[in-house]
ROTORVO-736175 format. One line per 5 residues: number of its first residue (from 1); their letters; for each residue x, y, z of C-alpha. Coordinates in pm, whole numbers. Example, Ala and Ser with C-alpha at 12.3 -4.5 7.8 and 13.67 -1.06 7.14 Angstrom:
% residues 2
1) AS) 1230 -450 780  1367 -106 714
END
This chain:
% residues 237
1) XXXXX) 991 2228 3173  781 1970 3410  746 1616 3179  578 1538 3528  173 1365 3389
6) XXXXX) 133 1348 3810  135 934 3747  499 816 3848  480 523 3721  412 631 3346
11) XXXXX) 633 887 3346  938 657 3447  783 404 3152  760 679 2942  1162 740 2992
16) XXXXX) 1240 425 2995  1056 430 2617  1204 758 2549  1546 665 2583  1522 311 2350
21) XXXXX) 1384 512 2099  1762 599 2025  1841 189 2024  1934 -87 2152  2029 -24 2543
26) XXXXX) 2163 -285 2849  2005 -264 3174  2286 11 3270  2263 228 2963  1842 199 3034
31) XXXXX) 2017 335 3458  2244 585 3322  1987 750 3043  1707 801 3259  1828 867 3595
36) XXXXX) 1602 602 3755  1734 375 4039  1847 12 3868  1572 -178 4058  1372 70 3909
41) XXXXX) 1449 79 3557  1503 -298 3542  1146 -383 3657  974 -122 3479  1194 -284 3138
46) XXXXX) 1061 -642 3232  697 -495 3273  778 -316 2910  878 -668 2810  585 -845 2933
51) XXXXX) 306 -623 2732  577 -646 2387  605 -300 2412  979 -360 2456  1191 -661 2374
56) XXXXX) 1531 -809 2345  1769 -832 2122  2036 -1071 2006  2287 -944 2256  2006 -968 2481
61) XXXXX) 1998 -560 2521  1612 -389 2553  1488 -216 2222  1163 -135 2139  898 -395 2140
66) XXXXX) 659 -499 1817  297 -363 2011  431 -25 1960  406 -96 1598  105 -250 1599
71) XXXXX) -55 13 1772  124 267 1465  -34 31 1269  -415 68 1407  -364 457 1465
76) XXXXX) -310 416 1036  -660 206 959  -862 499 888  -594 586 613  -613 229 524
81) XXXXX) -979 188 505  -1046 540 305  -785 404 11  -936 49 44  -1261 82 -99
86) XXXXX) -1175 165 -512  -838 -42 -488  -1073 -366 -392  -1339 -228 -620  -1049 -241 -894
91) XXXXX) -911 -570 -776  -1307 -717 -840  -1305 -623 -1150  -970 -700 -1260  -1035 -1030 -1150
96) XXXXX) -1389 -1121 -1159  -1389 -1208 -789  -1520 -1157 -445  -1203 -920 -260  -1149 -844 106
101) XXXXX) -907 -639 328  -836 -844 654  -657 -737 979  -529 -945 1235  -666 -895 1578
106) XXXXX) -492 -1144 1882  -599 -1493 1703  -873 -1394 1458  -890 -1215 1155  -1169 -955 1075
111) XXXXX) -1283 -822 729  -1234 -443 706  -1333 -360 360  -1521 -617 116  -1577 -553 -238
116) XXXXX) -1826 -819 -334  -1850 -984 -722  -2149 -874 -851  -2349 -1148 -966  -2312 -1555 -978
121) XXXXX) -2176 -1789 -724  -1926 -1592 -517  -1780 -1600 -182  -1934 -1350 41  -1762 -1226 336
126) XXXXX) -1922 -953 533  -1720 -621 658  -1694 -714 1054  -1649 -1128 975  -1422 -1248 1233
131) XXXXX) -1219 -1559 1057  -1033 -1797 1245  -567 -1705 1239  -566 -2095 1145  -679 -2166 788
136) XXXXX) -679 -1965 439  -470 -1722 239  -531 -1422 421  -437 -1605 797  -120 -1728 612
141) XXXXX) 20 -1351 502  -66 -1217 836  146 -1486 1009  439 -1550 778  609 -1185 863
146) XXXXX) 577 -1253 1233  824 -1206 1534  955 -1596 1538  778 -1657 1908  412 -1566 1782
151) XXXXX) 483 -1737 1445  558 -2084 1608  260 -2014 1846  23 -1945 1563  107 -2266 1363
156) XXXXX) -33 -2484 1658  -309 -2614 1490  -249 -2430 1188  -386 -2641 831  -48 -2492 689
161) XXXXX) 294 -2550 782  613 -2369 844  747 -2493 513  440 -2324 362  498 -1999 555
166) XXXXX) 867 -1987 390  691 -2028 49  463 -1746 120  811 -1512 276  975 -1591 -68
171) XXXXX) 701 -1538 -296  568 -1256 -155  160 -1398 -198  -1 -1666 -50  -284 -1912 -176
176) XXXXX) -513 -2172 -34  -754 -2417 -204  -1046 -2511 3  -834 -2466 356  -1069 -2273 537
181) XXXXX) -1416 -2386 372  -1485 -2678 99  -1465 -2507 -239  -1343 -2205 -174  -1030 -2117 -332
186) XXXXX) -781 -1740 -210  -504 -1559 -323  -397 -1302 -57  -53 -1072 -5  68 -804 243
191) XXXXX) 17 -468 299  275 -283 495  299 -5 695  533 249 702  738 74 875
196) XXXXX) 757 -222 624  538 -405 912  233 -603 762  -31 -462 863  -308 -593 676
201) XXXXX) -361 -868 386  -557 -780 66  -756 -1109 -44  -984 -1211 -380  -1174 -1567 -298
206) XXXXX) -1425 -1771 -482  -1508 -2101 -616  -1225 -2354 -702  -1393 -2427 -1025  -1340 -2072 -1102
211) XXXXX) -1020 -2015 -967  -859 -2350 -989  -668 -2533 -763  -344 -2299 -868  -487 -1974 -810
216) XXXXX) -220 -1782 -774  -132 -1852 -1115  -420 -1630 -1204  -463 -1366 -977  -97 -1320 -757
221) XXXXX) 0 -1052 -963  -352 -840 -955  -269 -906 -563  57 -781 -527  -45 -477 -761
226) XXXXX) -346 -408 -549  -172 -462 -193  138 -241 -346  -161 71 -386  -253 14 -12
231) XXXXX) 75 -4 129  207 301 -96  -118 485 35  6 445 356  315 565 351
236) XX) 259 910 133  39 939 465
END
């Protein structure tokens, strides 16, 4: 059978995909599992490298780069986004609170679902809002699970600190108290993939007076209840 798309060059990155999908390989396992010269295979690898759909290893081998994942990830938001709207409609009420869904796209976050409180000073945050990677709950989850490279890259700037990012590893939730506006107050935790990748981070917000300046105290175990749903959605799918 002809693998042949008519495009050489994808079809040698395809193989040179195709054969990592079986692990970890060195430039002459990459030579001797596709067939392709070792000029070849070794720039077509660094060009792999360059867009993260490969990377290295400890042992400095080629495996299978975190954009692949990613990509998994987005081909899942429809699943996502159909369970979202009654688990952030529960989390509201559970909690008396504004909730959101964010995903992380390059060095913003957007608001993908929104399940607003329903009367009395709230924090609104309208489905499309692009938020900034550097300040609140939310930013923290979707950082703290990151490759070490775009982790230390993403705290440049950050209002929160490695030390805080550790905290948030360990504790599985992450809060902020009026980091990324004056008086607003967040509890936010992870939802994963099915490949235990976060993938998105479920959110309530609102007034400090409300929520206090320990609000995970209050609400981190509606969170982690609510982001457990979403990533359990995912994977059944």
């Amino acid at each position: 059978m002809d693998n042949s798309s008519g495009v050489g060059v994808l079809d040698k990155a395809a193989l040179v995909l195709s054969a990592l999908e079986s692990g970890p390989a060195t430039l002459a396992g990459l030579v001797a599992a596709t067939g392709l010269a070792r000029p070849t295979a070794h720039r077509l690898a660094v060009a792999l490298e360059h867009h993260r759909l490969v990377t290295r290893d400890m042992q400095g081998r080629f495996i299978l780069g975190p954009r692949l994942s990613e990509l998994s990830a987005a081909a899942g938001e429809d699943r996502l986004l159909a369970t979202a709207g009654p688990v952030l409609t529960h989390l509201r009420d559970v909690t008396g609170e504004s909730a959101q869904l964010y995903r992380r796209q390059g060095d913003l976050r957007i608001c993908v679902a929104a399940a607003e409180r329903l009367s009395g000073l709230r924090d609104t945050v309208p489905v499309g809002s692009t938020l900034p990677m550097k300040a609140g709950s939310a930013a923290q989850v979707l950082l703290a699970w990151e490759e070490p490279e775009r982790l230390h890259r993403g705290l440049q700037g950050a209002r929160f600190t490695a030390t805080a990012l550790s905290g948030v590893r360990r504790r599985g939730w992450a809060q902020s108290i009026g980091e990324r506006e004056p008086g607003v107050a967040s509890v936010s935790a992870p939802v994963r993939g099915p490949s235990n990748r976060v993938v998105a981070a479920v959110s309530v917000s609102g007034p400090i007076e409300r929520l206090s300046r320990h609000p995970g105290r209050l609400h981190a175990q509606a969170i982690i209840e609510a982001a457990g749903r979403l990533t359990e959605a995912l994977r059944r799918a």
